[in-house]
C-alpha positions, 0 to 999 in steps of 0.5 A, a space after each residue: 711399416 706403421 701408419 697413419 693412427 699405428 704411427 702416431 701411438 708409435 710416437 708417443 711411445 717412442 718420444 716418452 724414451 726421449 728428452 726432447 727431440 719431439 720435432 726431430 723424432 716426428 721428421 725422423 719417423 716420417 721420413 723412414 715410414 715413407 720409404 726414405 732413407 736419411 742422412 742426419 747432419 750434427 754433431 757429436 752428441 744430438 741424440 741420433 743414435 739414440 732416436 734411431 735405436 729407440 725407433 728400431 727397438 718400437 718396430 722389433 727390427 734389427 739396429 746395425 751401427 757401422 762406423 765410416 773411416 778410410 778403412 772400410 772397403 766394399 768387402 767389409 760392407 756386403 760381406 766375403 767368401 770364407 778362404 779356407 771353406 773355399 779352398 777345401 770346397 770351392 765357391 758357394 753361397 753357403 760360404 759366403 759371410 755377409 757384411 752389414 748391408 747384406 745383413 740388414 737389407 736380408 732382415 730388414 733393418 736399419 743400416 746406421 753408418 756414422 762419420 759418413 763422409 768418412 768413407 772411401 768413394 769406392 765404398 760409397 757406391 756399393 750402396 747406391 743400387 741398395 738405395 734406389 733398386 733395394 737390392 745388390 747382386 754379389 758374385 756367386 751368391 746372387 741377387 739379395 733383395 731388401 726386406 720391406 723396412 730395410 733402411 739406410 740412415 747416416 750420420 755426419 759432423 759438420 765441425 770435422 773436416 779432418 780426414 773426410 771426403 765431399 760425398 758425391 751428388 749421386 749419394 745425396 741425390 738419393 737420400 733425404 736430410 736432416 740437420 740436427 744441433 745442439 738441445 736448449 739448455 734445460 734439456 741438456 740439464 735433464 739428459 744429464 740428470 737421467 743419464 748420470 742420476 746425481 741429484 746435484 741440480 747446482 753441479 749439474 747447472 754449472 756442468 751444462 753450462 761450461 760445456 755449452 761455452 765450450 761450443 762458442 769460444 773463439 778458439 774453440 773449433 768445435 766444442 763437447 757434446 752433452 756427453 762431457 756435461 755428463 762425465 763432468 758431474 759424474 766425476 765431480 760426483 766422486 770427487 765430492 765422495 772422496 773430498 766431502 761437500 765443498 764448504 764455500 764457493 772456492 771449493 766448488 769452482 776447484 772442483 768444477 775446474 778439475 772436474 772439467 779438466 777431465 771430461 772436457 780437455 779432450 773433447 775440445 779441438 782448437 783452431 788449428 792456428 791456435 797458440 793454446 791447450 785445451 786445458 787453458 782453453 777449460 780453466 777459461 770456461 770454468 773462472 767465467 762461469 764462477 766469476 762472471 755467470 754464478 748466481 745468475 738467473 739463468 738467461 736465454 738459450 745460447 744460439 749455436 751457429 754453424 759455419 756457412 758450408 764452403 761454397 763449391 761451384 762444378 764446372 758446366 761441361 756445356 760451357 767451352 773456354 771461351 762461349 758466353 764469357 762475361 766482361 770482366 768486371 774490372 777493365 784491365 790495365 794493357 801492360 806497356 811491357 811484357 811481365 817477367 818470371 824472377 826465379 832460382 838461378 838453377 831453374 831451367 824455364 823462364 817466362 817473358 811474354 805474352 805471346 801465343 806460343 810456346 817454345 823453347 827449353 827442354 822442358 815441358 809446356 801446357 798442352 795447347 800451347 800458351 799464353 806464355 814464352 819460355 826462352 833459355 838465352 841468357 839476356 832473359 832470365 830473371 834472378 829471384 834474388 833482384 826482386 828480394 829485399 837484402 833485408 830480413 822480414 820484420 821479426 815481429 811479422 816473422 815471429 807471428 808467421 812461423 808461430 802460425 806455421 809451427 802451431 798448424 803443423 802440430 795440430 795436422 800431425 796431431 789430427 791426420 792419419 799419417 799411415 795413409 789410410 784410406 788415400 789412393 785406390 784398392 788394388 791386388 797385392 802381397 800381403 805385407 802385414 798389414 790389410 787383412 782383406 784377402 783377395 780370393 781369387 788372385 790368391 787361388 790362382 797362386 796356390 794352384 802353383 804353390 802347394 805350402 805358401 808363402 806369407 807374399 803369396 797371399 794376395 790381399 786388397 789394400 790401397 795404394 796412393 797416387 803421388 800429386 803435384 800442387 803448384 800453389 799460386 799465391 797473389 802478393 800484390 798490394 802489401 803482405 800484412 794482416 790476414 793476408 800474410 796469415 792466411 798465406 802463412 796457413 796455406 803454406 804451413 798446411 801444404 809444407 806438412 802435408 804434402 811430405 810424400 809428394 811435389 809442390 811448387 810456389 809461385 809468387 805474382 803481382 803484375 809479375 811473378 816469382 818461381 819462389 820454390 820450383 816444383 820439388 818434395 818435402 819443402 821446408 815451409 820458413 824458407 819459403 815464407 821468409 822469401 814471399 815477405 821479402 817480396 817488397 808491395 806492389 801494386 797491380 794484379 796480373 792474375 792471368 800472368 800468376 797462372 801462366 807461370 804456375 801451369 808451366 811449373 806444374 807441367 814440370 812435376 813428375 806425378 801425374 795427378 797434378 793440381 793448383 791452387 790458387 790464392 788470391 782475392 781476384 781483384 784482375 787489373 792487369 794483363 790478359 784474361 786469366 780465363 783463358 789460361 785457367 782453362 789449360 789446368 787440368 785441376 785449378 781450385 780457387 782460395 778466395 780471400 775475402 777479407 778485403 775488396 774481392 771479386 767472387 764472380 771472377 773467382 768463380 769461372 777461374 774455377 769452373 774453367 780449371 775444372 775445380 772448386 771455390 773455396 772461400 776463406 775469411 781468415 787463416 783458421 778457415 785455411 786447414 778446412 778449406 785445404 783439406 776439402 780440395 785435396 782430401 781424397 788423395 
């Protein structure tokens, strides 16, 4: 590899193909020279490919780009044994084809998988040894060993939390980062120029500037990259040759706008709570840009702000459920009476107490015992209906809610893979039309029994998913207005669209608590939202009591990969610690609203006990991400 003077000359030669980028093309070098390999972190657009391709392109080694998604399996990535060679003459290393890691640790080159995060875990760790030994073994090929300048480079997209996966601590421990956003402005207007050649500085101006508003308007999740810059002037290019130059200032916006429309309605992906199109969303950008910004000089350089990361707290396996436990910041009111479960009249479970014993019923407890009672005697159950108002929720609240759920619902269809890709574990079955990754050696042992196969005697490699169970445990005291209801309108909305093939359970709690929908598939979300707002306010939060009653509803889900969330602010005034029973889940995520007073570090050991993570959310846009982070790797 190059260095010390050799490297230097190398980064004048290469940063003369580039537009800028001097600091990160510096970063970039010096990480690879060193040894390292790098995950780069922006969005689409910023120029990582291209830095990574002239670098290659200066050192003459070879530039391989792999794109992440659900289906790219451990095969695909270092490669396979030809079938039929291997049938007529057995296995090889000469009938081996290799994958893209084989191939550029053999001649040195640099491996660059975009959408990293995109990648399936099992995936991932086929790239461990590569990372810290440089060499993989493959069965029956051998032990390859990494050429000398043989690096690992990915890339991710901050803005997209559709479909991806958190990357696991042993990856990131083995890779170094960069994060790189968005150029200045003037340099997205030379890009645009070198990379469209239209002499227009003024359409070029106007191009780059409605793209880069389209990064911070407020409905906007993420908006276009440079590249819509430079489609946009490349079409309004040929609108000009086919309309001619535009003769006032009214022709230039009518073009811009249609223009943009093209290049950019496309590229915008709105908030999945937003009750707009792209296309307003473009025409919006374009009359600001015509009719607030023209003729302006040009001002400063717009300052694009990421969102703060989740914050993700693992739980310390050192800590038992009750070593070191803090005081709780708030002393807890003691209830002069046991807090009861409101319920379907059909359901088999109701909880009464606060004892430490779990008995009667049918039915399953949690493991351990409880915190809780359950009896069947008639004097103790609890009809959900006495603690529903008789009237209907407020139709203007009504409206906003199932406009909410309406809206989430369309983008997540929109925006998630729906075929199951990428979900559950790779296992050996018949092939069925549709993996096309042959599982060699299973299939091999068929045919020694059957000479003139079948299409399902082929057995190939496909992924199978696991059924879950969510029991989602939603805070309602105080009053369900504002963001509150928003927020839980989203939560709903979002696991009710989601969770279609698998069990979900909603409970209700203040000082009490409320089986809203007893665990069960394909809930219908307005049903369920129309009964939380007819839960009237109440005052105290008895968030140990919420938790009791969702753990033995979720004890009762046929899956077995069971998970709860629960969505509350953490502000515990009432009843016994919650720490003791959040210790009982097998997975407890938290879903910390923090719009108003909350408690954070509350919030944090419910989470750390229950085995799972903390997800903050500020308001009901943050919902869809923050789901997707909890329960994306199903």
């Amino acid at each position: 590899m190059p260095s010390d003077g050799g490297l230097a000359v190398r980064r004048e030669l290469i940063a003369a193909e580039l537009v800028g980028r001097e600091r990160e093309l510096e970063l970039v070098l010096a990480a690879v020279s060193a040894g390292r390999d790098l995950l780069l972190e922006g969005p689409p657009g910023t120029s990582k490919s291209t830095i990574l391709r002239a670098i290659t392109a200066q050192w003459g080694i070879p530039f391989v780009l792999v794109e992440g998604n659900a289906d790219l399996t451990p095969a695909k990535l270092l490669g396979h044994h030809n079938p039929a060679r291997v049938l007529r003459e057995d296995y090889s290393p000469e009938n081996f084809v290799p994958g893209p890691l084989v191939t550029t640790m053999d001649q040195g080159g640099f491996l660059y998988i975009e959408e990293f995060n995109r990648t399936p875990e099992d995936t991932l760790n086929t790239l461990l040894t590569a990372m810290s030994e440089r060499e993989v073994t493959i069965p029956r090929v051998g032990r390859i060993v990494a050429s000398e300048s043989f690096r690992l480079v990915a890339s991710m997209n901050p803005f997209d939390n559709i479909g991806t996966a958190r990357i696991s601590t042993s990856i990131y421990d083995r890779m170094s980062r960069l994060s790189i956003g968005y150029q200045s402005e003037e340099e997205e207007r030379a890009i645009v120029a070198l990379r469209s050649g239209v002499g227009d500085h003024e359409l070029i101006a106007d191009a780059v500037a409605v793209t880069r508003a389209s990064r911070t308007h407020p409905l906007v999740r993420a908006g276009s990259s440079v590249r819509g810059a430079i489609d946009l002037t490349l079409i309004a290019a040929e609108l000009t040759a086919m309309r001619g130059e535009p003769a006032d200032h009214r022709q230039r916006f009518d073009r811009l706008l249609d223009a943009a429309t093209l290049a950019l309605s496309g590229r915008l992906q709105l908030h999945e709570t937003t009750d707009t199109t792209t296309e307003h969303v473009v025409r919006e950008l374009c009359e600001t840009r015509f009719l607030v910004e023209h003729h302006r000089a040009p001002g400063g350089e717009h300052r694009i702000v990421l969102p703060d990361p989740a914050v993700i707290h693992r739980r310390d396996s050192s800590v038992g459920p009750d070593a070191g436990r803090r005081p709780l910041s708030r002393k807890p009111k003691v209830l002069d009476e046991a807090p009861g479960l409101y319920r379907p009249a059909a359901t088999g479970f109701v909880l009464t107490g606060g004892g430490d014993r779990a008995g009667g019923g049918d039915g399953p407890v949690p493991p351990g015992g409880s915190a809780t009672e359950t009896t069947e005697e008639a004097g103790m159950q609890l009809d959900l209906g006495e603690v529903l108002e008789a009237a209907e929720p407020d139709a203007e609240l009504l409206a906003m809610v199932e406009r909410i759920t309406r809206a989430l619902s369309l983008r997540r269809r929109a925006t998630t893979d729906l075929s199951g890709a990428g979900r559950g574990r790779l296992t050996t079955v018949p092939y069925r039309y549709r993996s096309d990754e042959i599982d060699l050696d299973a299939t091999i042992d068929v045919l020694t029994e059957r000479p003139v196969p079948e299409d399902t005697d082929i057995l190939v490699r496909d992924r199978r998913h696991s059924p879950r169970a969510v029991a989602l445990i939603g805070d309602v005291s105080g009053s369900m207005r504002g963001e509150k209801v928003r927020i839980t309108a989203a939560t709903i909305g979002a696991l009710c669209r989601d969770l279609v093939d698998d069990e979900l359970a909603v409970v209700a709690f203040w000082k009490d608590a409320a089986l809203v929908q007893p665990m069960a598939p394909a809930v219908v979300a307005d049903r369920v939202l129309r009964d939380l707002l007819r839960i009237p306010a109440r005052g105290l939060t008895n968030v140990h009591f919420g938790l009791a009653a969702g753990l033995i509803e979720l004890q009762r889900a046929r899956a077995t990969h069971r998970t709860a969330i629960l969505l509350s602010d953490a502000v515990h005034n009432a009843g016994p610690d919650p720490r003791m029973v959040a210790a009982r889940f097998g997975q407890l995520h938290v879903l910390l609203e923090t719009d108003g007073e909350h408690d954070e570090a509350l919030a944090r050991e419910l989470a750390t006990a229950g085995k799972g993570s903390l997800v903050p959310v500020a308001d009901h846009r943050d919902v869809p991400a923050a789901l997707n982070r909890l329960l994306g790797d199903r």
